[in-house]
DRENMITOR-681262 format. One record per residue (C-alpha): x, y, z; residue in three letters. Coordinates in steps of 0.2 Angstrom, whole numbers, padded with zeros to 4 digits, always signed. Layout:
! DRENMITOR-681262
XYZALA;...
END
This chain:
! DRENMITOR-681262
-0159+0513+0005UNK;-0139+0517+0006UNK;-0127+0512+0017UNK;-0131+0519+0035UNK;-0111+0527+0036UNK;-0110+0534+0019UNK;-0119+0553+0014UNK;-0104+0560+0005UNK;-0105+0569-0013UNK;-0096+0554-0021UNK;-0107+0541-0018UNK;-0111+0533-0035UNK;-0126+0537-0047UNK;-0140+0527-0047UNK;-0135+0522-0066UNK;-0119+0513-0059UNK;-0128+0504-0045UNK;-0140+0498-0057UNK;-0127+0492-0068UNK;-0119+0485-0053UNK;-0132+0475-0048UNK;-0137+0469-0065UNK;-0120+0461-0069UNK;-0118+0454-0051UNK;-0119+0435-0051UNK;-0134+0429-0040UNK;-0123+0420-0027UNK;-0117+0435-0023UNK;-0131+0446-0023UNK;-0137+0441-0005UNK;-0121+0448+0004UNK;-0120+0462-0008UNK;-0138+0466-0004UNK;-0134+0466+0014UNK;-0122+0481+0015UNK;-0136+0491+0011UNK;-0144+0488+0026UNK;-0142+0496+0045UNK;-0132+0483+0052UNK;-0137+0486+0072UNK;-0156+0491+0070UNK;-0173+0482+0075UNK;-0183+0469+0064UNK;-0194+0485+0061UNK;-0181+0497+0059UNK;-0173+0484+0045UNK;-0189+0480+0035UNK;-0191+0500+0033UNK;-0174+0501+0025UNK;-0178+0489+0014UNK;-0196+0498+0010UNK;-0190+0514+0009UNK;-0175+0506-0006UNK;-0190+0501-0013UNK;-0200+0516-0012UNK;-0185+0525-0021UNK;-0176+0529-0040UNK;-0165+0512-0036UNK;-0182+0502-0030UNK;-0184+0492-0048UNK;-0166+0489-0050UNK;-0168+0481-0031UNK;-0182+0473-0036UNK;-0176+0465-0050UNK;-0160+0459-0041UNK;-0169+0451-0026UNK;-0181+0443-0040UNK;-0165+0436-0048UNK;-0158+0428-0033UNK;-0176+0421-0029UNK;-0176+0410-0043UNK;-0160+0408-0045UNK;-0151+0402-0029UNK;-0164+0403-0017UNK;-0178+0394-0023UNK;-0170+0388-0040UNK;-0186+0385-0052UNK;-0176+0371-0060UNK;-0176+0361-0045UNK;-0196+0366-0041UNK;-0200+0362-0057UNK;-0199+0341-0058UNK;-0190+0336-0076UNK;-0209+0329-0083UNK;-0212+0347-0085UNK;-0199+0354-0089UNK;-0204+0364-0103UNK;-0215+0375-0089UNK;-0199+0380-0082UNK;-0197+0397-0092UNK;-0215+0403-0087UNK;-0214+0399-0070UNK;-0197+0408-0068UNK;-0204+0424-0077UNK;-0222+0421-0068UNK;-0209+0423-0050UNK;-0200+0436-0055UNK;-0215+0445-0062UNK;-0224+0443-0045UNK;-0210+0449-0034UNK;-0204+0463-0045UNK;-0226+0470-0041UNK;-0229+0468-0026UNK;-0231+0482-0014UNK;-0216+0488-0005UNK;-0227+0489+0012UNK;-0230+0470+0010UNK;-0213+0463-0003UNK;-0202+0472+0009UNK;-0205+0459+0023UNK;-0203+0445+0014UNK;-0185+0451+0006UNK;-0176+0455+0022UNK;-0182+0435+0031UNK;-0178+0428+0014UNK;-0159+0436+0016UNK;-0160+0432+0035UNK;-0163+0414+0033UNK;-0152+0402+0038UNK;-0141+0397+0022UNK;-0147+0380+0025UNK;-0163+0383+0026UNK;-0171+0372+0013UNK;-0180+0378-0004UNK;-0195+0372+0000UNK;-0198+0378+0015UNK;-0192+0397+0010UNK;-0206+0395-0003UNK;-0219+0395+0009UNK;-0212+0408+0017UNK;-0213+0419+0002UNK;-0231+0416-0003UNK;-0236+0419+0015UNK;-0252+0430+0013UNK;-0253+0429-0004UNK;-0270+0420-0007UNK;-0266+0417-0026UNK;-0251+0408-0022UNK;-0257+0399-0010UNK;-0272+0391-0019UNK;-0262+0386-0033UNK;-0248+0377-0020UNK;-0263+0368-0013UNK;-0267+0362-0029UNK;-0252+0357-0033UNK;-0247+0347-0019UNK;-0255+0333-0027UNK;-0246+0330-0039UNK;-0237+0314-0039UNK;-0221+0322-0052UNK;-0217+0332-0039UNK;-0201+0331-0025UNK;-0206+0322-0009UNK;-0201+0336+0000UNK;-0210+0349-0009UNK;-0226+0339-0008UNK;-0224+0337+0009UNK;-0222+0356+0013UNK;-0235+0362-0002UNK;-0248+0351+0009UNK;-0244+0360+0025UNK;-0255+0374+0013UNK;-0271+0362+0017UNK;-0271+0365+0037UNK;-0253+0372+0041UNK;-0256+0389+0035UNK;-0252+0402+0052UNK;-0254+0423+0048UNK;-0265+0427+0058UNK;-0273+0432+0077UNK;-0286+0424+0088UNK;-0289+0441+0095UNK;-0292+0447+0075UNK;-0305+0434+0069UNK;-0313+0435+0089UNK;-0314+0457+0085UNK;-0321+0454+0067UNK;-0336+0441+0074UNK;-0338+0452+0086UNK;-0339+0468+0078UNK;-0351+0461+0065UNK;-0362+0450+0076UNK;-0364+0462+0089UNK;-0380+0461+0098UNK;-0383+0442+0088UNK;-0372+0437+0100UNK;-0380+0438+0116UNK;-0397+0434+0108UNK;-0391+0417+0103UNK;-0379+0414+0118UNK;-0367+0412+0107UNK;-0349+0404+0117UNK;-0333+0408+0106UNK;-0319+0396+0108UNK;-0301+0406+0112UNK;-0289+0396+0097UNK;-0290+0396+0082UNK;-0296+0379+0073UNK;-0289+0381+0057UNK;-0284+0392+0042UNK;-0285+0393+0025UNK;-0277+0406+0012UNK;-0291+0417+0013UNK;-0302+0413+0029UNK;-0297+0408+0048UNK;-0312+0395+0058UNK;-0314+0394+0076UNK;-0327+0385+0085UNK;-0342+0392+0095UNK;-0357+0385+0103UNK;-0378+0392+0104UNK;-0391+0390+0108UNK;-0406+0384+0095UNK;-0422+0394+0097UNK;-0430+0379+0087UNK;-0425+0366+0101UNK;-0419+0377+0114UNK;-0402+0365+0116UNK;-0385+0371+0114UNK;-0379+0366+0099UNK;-0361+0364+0092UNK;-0356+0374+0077UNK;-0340+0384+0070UNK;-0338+0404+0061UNK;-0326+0404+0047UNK;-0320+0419+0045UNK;-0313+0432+0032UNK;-0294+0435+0037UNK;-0292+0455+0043UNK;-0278+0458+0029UNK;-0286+0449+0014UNK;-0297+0465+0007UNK;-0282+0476+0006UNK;-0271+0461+0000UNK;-0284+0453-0012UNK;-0285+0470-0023UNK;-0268+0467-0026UNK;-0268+0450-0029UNK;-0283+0454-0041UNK;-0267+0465-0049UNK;-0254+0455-0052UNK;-0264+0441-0059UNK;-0271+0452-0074UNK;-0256+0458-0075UNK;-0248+0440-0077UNK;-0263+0437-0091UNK;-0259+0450-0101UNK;-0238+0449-0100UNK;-0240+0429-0105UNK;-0253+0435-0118UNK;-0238+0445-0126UNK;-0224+0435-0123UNK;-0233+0418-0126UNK;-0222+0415-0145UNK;-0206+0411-0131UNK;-0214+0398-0123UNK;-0221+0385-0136UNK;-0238+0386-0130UNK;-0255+0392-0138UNK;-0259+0411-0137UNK;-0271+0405-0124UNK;-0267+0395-0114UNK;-0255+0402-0100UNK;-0266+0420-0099UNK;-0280+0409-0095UNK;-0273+0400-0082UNK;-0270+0416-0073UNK;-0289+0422-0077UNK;-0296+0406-0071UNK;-0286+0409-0053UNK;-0290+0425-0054UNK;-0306+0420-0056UNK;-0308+0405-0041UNK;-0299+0419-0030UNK;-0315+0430-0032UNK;-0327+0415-0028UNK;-0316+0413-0011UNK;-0319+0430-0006UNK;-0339+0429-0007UNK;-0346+0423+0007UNK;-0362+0426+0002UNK;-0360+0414-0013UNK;-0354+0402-0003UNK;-0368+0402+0010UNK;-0383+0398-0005UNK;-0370+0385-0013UNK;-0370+0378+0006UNK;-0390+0378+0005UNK;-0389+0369-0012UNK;-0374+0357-0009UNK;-0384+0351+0006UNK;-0400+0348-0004UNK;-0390+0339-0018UNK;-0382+0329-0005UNK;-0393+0326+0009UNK;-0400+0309+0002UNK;-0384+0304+0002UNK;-0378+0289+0013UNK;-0362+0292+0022UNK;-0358+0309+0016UNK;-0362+0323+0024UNK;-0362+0345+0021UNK;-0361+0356+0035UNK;-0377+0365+0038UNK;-0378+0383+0035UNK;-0382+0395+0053UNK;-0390+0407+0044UNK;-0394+0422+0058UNK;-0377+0421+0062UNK;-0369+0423+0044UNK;-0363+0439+0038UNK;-0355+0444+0022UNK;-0338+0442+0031UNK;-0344+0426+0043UNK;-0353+0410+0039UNK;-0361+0401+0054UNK;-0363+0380+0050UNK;-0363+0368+0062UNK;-0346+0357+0066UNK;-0346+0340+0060UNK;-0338+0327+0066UNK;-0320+0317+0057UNK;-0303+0320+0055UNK;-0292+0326+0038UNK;-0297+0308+0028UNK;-0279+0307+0023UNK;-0275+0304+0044UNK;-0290+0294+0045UNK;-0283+0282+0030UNK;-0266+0280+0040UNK;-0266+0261+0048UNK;-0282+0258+0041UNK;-0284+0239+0034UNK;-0284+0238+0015UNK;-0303+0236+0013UNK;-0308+0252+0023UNK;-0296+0261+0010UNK;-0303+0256-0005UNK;-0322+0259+0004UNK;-0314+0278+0006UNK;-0308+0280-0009UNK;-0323+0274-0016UNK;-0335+0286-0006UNK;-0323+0300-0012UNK;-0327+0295-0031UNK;-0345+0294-0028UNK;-0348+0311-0019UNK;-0336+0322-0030UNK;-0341+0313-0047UNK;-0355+0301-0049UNK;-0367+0311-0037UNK;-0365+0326-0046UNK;-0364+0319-0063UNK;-0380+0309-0062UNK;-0390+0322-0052UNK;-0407+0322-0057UNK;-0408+0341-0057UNK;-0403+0352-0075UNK;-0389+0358-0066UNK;-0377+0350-0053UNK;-0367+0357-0041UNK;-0348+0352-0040UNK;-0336+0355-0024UNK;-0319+0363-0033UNK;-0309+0361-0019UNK;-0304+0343-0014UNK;-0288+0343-0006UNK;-0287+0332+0009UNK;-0289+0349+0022UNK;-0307+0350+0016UNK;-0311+0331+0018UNK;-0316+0326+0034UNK;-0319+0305+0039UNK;-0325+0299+0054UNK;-0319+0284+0055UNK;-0331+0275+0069UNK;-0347+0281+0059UNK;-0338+0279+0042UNK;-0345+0297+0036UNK;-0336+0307+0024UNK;-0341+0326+0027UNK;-0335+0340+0012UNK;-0332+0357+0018UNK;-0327+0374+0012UNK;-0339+0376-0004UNK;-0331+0393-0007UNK;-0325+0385-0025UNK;-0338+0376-0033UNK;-0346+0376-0052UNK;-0359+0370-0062UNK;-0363+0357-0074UNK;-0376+0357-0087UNK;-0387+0342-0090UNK;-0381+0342-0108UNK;-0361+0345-0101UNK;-0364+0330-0087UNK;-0371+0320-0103UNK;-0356+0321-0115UNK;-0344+0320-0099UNK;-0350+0303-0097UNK;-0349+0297-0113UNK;-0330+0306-0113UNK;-0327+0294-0098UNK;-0334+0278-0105UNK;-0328+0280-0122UNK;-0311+0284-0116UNK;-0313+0267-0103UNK;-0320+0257-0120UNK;-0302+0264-0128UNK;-0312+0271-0143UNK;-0303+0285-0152UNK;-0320+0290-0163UNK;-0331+0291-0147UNK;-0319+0302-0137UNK;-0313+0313-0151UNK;-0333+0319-0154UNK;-0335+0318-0138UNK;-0323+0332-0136UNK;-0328+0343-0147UNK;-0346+0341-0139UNK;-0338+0348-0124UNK;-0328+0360-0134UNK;-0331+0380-0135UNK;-0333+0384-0153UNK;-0334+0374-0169UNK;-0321+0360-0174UNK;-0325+0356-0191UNK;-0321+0336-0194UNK;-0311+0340-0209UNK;-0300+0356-0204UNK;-0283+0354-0198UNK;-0287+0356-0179UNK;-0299+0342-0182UNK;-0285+0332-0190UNK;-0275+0333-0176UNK;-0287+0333-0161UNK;-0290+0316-0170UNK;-0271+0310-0170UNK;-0269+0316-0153UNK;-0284+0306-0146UNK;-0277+0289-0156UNK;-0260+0293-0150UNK;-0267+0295-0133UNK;-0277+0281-0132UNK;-0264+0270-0140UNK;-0251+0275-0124UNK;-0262+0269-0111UNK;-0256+0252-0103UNK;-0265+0236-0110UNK;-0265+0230-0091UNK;-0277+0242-0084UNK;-0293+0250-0087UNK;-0293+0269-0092UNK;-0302+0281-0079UNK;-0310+0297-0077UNK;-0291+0304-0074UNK;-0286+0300-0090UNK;-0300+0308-0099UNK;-0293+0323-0091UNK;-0276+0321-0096UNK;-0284+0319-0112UNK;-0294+0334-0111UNK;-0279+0343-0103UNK;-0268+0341-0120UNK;-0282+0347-0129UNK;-0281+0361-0121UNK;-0263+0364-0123UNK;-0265+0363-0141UNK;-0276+0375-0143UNK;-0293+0369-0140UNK;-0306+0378-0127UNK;-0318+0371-0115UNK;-0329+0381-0104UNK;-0323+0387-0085UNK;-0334+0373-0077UNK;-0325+0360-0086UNK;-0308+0365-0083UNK;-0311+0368-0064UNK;-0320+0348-0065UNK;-0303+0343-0072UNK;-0292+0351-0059UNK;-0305+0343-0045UNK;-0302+0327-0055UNK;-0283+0329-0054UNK;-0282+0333-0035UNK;-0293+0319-0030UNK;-0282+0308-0040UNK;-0268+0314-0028UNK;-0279+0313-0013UNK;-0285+0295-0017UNK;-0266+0288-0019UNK;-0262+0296-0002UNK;-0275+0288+0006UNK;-0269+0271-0002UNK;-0284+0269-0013UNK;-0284+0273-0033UNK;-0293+0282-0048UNK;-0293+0266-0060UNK;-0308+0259-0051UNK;-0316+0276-0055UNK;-0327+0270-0073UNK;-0332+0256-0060UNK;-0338+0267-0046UNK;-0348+0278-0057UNK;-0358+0264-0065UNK;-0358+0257-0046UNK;-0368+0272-0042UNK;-0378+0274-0060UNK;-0385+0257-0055UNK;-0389+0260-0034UNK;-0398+0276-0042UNK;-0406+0267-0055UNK;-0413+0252-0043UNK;-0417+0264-0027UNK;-0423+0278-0033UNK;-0429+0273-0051UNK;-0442+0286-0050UNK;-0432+0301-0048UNK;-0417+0296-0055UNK;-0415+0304-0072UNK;-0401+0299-0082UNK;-0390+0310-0092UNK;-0387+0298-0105UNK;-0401+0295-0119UNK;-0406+0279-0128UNK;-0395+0283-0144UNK;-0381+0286-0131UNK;-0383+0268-0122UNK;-0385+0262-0143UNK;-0369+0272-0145UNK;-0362+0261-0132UNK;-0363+0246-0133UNK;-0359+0246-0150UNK;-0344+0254-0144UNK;-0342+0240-0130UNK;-0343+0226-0145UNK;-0327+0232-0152UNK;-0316+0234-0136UNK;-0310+0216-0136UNK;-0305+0219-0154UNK;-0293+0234-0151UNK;-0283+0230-0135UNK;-0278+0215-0147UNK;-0273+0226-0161UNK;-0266+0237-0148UNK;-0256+0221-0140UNK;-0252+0216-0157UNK;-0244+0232-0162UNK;-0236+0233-0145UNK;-0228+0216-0146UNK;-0222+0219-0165UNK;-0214+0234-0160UNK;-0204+0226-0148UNK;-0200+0212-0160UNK;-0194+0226-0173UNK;-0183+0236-0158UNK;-0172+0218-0154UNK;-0174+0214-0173UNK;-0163+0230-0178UNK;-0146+0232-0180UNK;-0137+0242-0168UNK;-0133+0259-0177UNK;-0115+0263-0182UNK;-0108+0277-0178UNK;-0102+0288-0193UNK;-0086+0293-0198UNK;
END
């Protein structure tokens, strides 16, 4: 890509213009960008340009600039990245500029010319979306993230528009792909294919469609989700850069202050979840299961697989009724809240957790786009099972105990807890034991007298575990994200995850009572012993706690002013 009016012998080696960019400040790499482009030419003929610089000896040295002014002045990180994690900074940057210095020119060269193009006051925020447009990896992790309550309003506020809000794709391409694949399943079941498109997510599109059921002969209602046209040829690539991201992080890990682990993990574990979305096969026998598991269930609902018109690129379920729970919350009185918020603790935790089979399905997934309420029936339905793990009756058991022990503020209980739920062996009397053991005390000892401790804070807990070192099985770690995202949900809709240890036992009980028979507890008799010898002692440390609490405050007002020296 060179100026359009300059072929001359004197034009300057690529060394120079390497050089030149390099040492540009990023404020003014936009406009210095910009004169290499064809100033009266089509969109088309522009995004060429810019894929044929890319294509060329100067491509990486474009690459690298555009990447630089990215998270720079465009979308600073410093201002994505709220101050309460403010050592993630550095990864994030070189994550950013990793990712766009990889892409392919076909689909980075898009992107680059409407991120130039943009209006200059067009907001950070909103240019991010922009930029991950079609990048499923990307996407996933921004709906993930749009729950948390550190960050800005207004990056919350566009990162949820990754929930529903997501448009890149055609009805006449999802209607050609059902169509292709159905063929003559079509006509046989009289099947109707609405023109819009309901929704979308990173990977998949869904429209609705009516048929008839040869089982009753009636039309019934039901709805295609669809795998989006351009995520094969994309989702190798994605599968790319995410490996690639593992295994720079994995070398560089000594600049960032974490354990060796920890950030290559993170990208294995996307890269991971980003697999499961793509297979629609798995996700139609974890529909068959998640409706079994659920379909005892008052006041929850699982959409039911369609199954002669399911193909590995399409699953048929019928349409349920509700609207995104977080609309369905608004203007609700304050009862109906907390009832939502309860039923949302019951279906993604204490169902799962005290299932009776040995291993229980849980939905990964719970953003508010995948949470339907109907408010007239007050029926909460969970869709889009494409993420979803398994727990082990032995897992579910020491996950409890982690949860109650953690309620009880016991420092013993949790820390053996966690090593139950550990991978590998943590010796009581090694170093990493030592410090596991202050970091549960010290975490413990943080939490506020005034309110209970819940299941959120046993993730926290397990979550700085983690960053110091300490691993725990892929299941687990996609439970504490589900956990963490439906701790943002549940403050959206008004509600809250204290009341979460009281939910569970809530629902431990209604099992117990109404279904005694059937019902198998996870937890064994030394377990319950374990317990409430555990309970006996609470009273006695939130006083030691209040006590320590109040004669630190004493000591801080005590103190002398320190003195400036000389």
């Amino acid at each position: 890509m060179v100026p359009p009016t300059t072929s001359t012998p004197s034009i300057e080696p690529p060394s120079a213009i390497e050089s030149y960019f390099r040492e540009l400040p990023p404020e003014q790499l936009q406009a210095a960008l910009a004169d290499f482009l064809p100033q009266d030419a089509s969109a088309a003929e522009r995004i060429r340009a810019v894929e044929e610089g890319l294509r060329s000896p100067l491509g990486q040295s474009l690459r690298d600039a555009m990447a630089r002014w990215i998270v720079e002045q465009t979308i600073p990180v410093k201002k994505l990245v709220p101050e309460a994690y403010a050592k993630w900074r550095p990864p994030v940057r070189d994550a950013m500029m990793f990712v766009v210095s990889r892409l392919s020119p076909a689909r980075l060269a898009p992107k680059l010319l409407e991120q130039m193009e943009l209006p200059a006051k067009t907001s950070s925020e909103v240019r991010l979306l922009r930029l991950i447009a079609k990048v499923p990896g990307l996407q996933k992790l921004g709906q993930v993230l749009a729950r948390n309550q550190h960050l800005r309003p207004a990056l919350r506020t566009e990162l949820a528009k990754l929930e529903n809000g997501i448009r890149d794709v055609r009805p006449e391409d999802i209607r050609t792909i059902i169509e292709n694949d159905l063929g003559p399943q079509l006509v046989t079941f009289a099947v109707k294919i609405e023109p819009a498109i309901l929704s979308e997510g990173s990977v998949s599109a869904v429209v609705r469609f009516s048929w008839r059921d040869p089982g009753t002969g009636r039309r019934e209602r039901g709805v295609f989700k669809v795998l989006k046209p351009h995520i094969p040829e994309y989702f190798a690539e994605d599968m790319d850069y995410l490996q690639g991201l593992a295994r720079f992080f994995a070398s560089q890990y000594r600049n960032y202050g974490f354990p060796k682990h920890v950030i290559p993990d993170t990208f294995k574990k996307v890269r991971r979840l980003l697999q499961q979305e793509v297979n629609f096969v798995r996700e139609q026998k974890t529909l068959l299961e998640a409706w079994t598991q659920y379909r005892s269930v008052s006041g929850v609902r699982i959409p039911r697989l369609i199954q002669p018109l399911c193909t590995p690129r399409i699953t048929a379920m019928t349409a349920e009724r509700g609207v995104k729970i977080t609309n369905a919350a608004a203007r609700q009185p304050a009862w109906r809240r907390k009832r939502m918020a309860e039923q949302l603790i019951e279906a993604y935790v204490a169902i799962p957790l005290f299932a009776a089979t040995e291993e229980a399905i849980f939905h990964g997934d719970p953003h508010a786009g995948n949470l339907l309420y109907d408010n007239k029936s007050g029926e909460l339905t969970i869709i889009d099972w494409a993420l979803r793990e398994r727990l082990g009756r032995e897992q579910r058991r020491h996950l409890a105990l982690l949860f109650l022990m953690v309620g009880l503020r016991d420092p013993v209980g949790a820390y053996e807890e966690i090593v139950e739920l550990s991978q590998g062996r943590i010796r009581s009397g090694s170093p990493q034991g030592q410090s596991l053991r202050d970091l549960v005390r010290s975490f413990l000892d943080e939490l506020p007298i005034t309110r209970l401790p819940s299941s959120v804070d046993a993730m926290r807990l397990l979550e700085r575990a983690a960053l110091m070192g300490i691993r725990f099985p892929p299941a687990l770690i996609l439970l504490s994200k589900v956990v963490f995202t439906l701790d943002g949900v549940l403050e959206d809709i008004g509600g809250s995850s204290t009341g979460m240890g009281f939910t569970i036992a809530g629902q431990f009980a209604q099992n117990w009572l109404t279904n005694w028979s059937a019902f198998r507890s996870p937890l064994n008799s030394a377990d319950w012993m374990k317990l409430q010898c555990s309970a006996l002692l609470y009273g006695s440390r939130v006083w030691v706690q209040g006590e320590q609490r109040m004669l630190q405050r004493l000591w801080s007002k005590a103190s002398p002013p320190a003195t400036p020296s000389s």
